[in-house]
N, CA and C of each residue as an Amber inpcrd file, in Angstrom:
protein
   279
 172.2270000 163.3900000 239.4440000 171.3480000 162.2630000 239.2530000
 172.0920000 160.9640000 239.5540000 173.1060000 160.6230000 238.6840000
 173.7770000 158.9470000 238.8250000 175.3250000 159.6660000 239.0600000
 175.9090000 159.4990000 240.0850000 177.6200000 160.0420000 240.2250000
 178.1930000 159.1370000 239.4810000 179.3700000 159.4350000 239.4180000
 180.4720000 158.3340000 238.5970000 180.5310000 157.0620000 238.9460000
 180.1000000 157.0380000 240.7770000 180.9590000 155.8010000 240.9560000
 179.8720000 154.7310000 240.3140000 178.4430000 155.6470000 240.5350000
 177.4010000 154.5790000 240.1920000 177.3180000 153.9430000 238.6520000
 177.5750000 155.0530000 238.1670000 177.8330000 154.3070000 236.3270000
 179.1380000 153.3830000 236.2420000 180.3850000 153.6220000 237.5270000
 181.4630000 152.7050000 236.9290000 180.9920000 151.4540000 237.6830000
 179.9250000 151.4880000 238.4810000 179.7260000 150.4320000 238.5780000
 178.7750000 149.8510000 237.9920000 178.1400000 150.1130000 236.8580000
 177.2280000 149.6050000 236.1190000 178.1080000 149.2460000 234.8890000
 179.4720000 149.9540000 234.6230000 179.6150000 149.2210000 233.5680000
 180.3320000 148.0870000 234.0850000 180.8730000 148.2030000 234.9560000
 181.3720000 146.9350000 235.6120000 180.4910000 145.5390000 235.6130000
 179.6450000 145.7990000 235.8320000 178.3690000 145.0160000 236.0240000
 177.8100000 144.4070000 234.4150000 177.9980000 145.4330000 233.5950000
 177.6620000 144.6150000 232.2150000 178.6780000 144.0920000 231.6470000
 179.8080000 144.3810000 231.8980000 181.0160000 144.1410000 231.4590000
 181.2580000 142.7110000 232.1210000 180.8120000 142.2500000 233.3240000
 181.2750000 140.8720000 233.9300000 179.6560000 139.7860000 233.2880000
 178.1280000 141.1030000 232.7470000 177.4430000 140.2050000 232.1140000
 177.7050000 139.6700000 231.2190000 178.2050000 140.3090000 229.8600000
 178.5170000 139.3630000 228.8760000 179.8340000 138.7210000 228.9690000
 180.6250000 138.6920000 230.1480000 181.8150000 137.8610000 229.4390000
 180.8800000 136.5280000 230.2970000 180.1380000 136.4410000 230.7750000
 178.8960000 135.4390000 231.5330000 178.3470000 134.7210000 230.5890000
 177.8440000 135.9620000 229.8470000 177.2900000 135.3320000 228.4770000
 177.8010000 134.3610000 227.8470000 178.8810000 134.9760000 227.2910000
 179.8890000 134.5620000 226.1990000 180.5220000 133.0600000 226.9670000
 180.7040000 133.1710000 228.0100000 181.2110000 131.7810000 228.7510000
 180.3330000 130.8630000 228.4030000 178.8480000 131.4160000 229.0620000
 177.5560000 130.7790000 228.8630000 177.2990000 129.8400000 227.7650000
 177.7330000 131.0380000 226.8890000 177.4210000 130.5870000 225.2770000
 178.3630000 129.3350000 224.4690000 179.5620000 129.8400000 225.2120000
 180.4870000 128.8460000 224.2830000 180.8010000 127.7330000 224.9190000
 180.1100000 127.4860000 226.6880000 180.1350000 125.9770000 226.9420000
 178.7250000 125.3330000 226.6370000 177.8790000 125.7370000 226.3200000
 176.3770000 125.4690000 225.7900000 176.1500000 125.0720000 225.0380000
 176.9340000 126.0360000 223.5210000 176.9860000 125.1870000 222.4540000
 177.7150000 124.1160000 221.6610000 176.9150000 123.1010000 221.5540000
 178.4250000 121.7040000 221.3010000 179.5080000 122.1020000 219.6690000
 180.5510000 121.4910000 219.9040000 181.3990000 121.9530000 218.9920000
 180.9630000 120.8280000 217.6740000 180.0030000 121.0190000 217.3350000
 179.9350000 120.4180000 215.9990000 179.9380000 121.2640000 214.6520000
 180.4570000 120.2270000 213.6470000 180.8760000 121.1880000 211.9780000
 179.2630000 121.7260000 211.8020000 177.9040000 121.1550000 212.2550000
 176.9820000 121.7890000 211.5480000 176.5890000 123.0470000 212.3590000
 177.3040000 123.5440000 212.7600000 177.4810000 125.0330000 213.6690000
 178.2680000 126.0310000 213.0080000 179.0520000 124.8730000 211.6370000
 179.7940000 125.7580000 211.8200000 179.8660000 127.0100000 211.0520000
 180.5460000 128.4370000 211.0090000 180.5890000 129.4330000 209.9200000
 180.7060000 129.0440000 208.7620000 181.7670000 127.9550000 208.0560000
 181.8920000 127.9750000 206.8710000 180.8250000 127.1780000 205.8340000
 180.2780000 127.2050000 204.9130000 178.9680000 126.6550000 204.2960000
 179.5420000 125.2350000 203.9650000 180.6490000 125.4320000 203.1380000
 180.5190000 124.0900000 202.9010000 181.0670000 123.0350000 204.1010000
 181.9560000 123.4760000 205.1920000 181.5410000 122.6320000 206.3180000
 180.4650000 122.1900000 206.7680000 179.5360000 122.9260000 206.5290000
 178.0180000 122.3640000 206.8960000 177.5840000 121.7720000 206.4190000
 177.6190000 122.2100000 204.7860000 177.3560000 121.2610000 203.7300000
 177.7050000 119.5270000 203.4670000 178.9890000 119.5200000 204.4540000
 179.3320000 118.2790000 204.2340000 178.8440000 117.4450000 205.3120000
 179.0390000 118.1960000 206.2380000 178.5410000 117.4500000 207.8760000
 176.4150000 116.7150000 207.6160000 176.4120000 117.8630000 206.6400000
 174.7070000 117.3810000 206.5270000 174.8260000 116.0880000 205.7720000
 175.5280000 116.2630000 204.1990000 175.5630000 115.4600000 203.5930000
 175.6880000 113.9730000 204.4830000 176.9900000 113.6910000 205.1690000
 177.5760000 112.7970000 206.0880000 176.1830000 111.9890000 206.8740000
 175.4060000 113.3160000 207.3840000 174.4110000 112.4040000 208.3030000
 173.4340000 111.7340000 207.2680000 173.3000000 112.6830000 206.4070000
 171.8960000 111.7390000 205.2760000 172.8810000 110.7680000 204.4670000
 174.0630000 110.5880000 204.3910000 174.7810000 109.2070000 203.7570000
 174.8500000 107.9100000 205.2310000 174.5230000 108.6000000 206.1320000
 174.5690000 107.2260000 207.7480000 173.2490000 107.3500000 207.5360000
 172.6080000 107.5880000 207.2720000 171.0640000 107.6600000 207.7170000
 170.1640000 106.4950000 206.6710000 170.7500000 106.8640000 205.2390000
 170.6700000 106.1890000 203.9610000 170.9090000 105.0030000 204.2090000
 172.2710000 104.7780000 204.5930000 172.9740000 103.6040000 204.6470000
 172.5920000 102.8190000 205.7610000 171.6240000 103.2530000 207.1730000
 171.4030000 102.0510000 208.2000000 170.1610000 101.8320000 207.9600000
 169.6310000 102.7180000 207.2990000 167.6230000 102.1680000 206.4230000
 168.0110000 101.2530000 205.5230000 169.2460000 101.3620000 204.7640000
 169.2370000 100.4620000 203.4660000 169.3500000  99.0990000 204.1630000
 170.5120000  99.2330000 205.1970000 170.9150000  97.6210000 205.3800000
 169.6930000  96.9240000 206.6790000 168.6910000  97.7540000 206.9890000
 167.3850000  97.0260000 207.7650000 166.4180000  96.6950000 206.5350000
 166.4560000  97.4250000 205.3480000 165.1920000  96.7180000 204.2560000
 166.0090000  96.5750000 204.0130000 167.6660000  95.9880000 203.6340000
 167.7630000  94.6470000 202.7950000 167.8110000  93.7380000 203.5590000
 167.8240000  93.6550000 205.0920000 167.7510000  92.3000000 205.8250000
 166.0220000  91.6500000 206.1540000 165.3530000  92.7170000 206.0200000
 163.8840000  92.0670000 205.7210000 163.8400000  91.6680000 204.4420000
 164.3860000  92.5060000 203.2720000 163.7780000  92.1300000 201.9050000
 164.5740000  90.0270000 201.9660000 165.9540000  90.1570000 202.3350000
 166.8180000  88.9360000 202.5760000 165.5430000  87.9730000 203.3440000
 165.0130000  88.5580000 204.4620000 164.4090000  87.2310000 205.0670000
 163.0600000  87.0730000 204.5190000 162.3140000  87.4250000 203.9780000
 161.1950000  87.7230000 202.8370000 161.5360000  86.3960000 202.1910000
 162.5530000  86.7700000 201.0550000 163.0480000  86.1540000 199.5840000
 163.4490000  85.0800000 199.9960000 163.8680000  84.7300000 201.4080000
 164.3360000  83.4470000 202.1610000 163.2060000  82.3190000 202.0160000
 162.1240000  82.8930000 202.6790000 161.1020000  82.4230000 202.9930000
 160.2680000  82.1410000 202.0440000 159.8790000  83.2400000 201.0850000
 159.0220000  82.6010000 199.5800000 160.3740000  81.6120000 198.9250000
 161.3610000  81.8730000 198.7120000 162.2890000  81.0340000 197.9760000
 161.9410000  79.4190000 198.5590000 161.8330000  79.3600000 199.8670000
 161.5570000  77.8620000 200.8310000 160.6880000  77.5480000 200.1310000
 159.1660000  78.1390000 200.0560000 157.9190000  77.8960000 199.7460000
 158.2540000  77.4020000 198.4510000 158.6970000  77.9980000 197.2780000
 158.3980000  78.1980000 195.9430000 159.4000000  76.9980000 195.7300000
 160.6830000  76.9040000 196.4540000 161.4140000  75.6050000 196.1620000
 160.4240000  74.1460000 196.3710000 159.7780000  74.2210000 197.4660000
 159.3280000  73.3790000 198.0950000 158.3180000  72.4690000 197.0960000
 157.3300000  73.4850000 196.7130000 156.4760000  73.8320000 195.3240000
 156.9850000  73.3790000 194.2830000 158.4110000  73.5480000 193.5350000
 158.6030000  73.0220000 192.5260000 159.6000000  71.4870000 192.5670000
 159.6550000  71.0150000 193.7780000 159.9570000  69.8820000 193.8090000
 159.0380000  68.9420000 193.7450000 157.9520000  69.5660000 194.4560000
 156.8100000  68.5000000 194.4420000 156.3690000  68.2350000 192.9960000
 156.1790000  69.3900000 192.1800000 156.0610000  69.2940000 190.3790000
 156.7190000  68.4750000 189.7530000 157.6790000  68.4440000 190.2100000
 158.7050000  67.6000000 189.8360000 159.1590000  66.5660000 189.2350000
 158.2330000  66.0450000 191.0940000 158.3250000  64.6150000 191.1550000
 157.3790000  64.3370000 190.5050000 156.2920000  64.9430000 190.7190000
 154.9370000  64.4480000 189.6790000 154.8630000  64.7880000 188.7050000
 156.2220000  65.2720000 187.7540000 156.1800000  64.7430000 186.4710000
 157.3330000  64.1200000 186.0420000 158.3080000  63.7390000 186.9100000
 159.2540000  62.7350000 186.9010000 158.1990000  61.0070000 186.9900000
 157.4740000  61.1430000 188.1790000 156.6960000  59.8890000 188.6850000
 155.6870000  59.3050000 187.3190000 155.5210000  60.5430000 186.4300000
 154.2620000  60.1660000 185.9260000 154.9320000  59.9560000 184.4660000
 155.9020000  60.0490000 184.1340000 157.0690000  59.3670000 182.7900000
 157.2840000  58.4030000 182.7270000 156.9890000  57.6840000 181.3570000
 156.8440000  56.3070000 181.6360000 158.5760000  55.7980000 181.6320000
 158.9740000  54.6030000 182.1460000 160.0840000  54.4020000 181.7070000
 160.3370000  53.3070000 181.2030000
């Protein structure tokens, strides 16, 4: 049915597929810790991104909440000077 030479050349043939594979595989996948085998390497690499992730949301709402509080602070200053004067103006002296 299949002579020798034909099976040694079939294993030949799977034998050059997976080291194809395996090449395939290990320039494909990027070398990052959240790949990696050990748990808590992963564990930390996750942690890491949700502490950058935390931390560049925090500092965009505190630079709106900053220009917000800027802006009513203008208003509300503005507001209590005018009170102010009109009850500085209206004291007799």
């Amino acid at each position: 049915m299949y002579s020798d030479q034909d099976i040694a050349n079939l294993v030949a043939r799977v034998q050059q597929l997976e080291m194809q594979a395996a090449t395939r595989q290990a320039a494909g996948t990027p070398n990052i810790k959240m790949l990696s085998p050990n748990f808590l390497t992963r564990a930390f690499a996750v942690w890491g991104h949700n502490f950058v992730a935390s931390l560049l949301i925090g500092i965009a709402v505190s630079c709106v909440m900053t220009i917000i509080g800027l802006i009513l602070g203008a208003a509300v200053g503005t507001t209590a000077l005018s009170w102010i004067n009109q009850i500085l103006g209206s004291m007799p002296k």
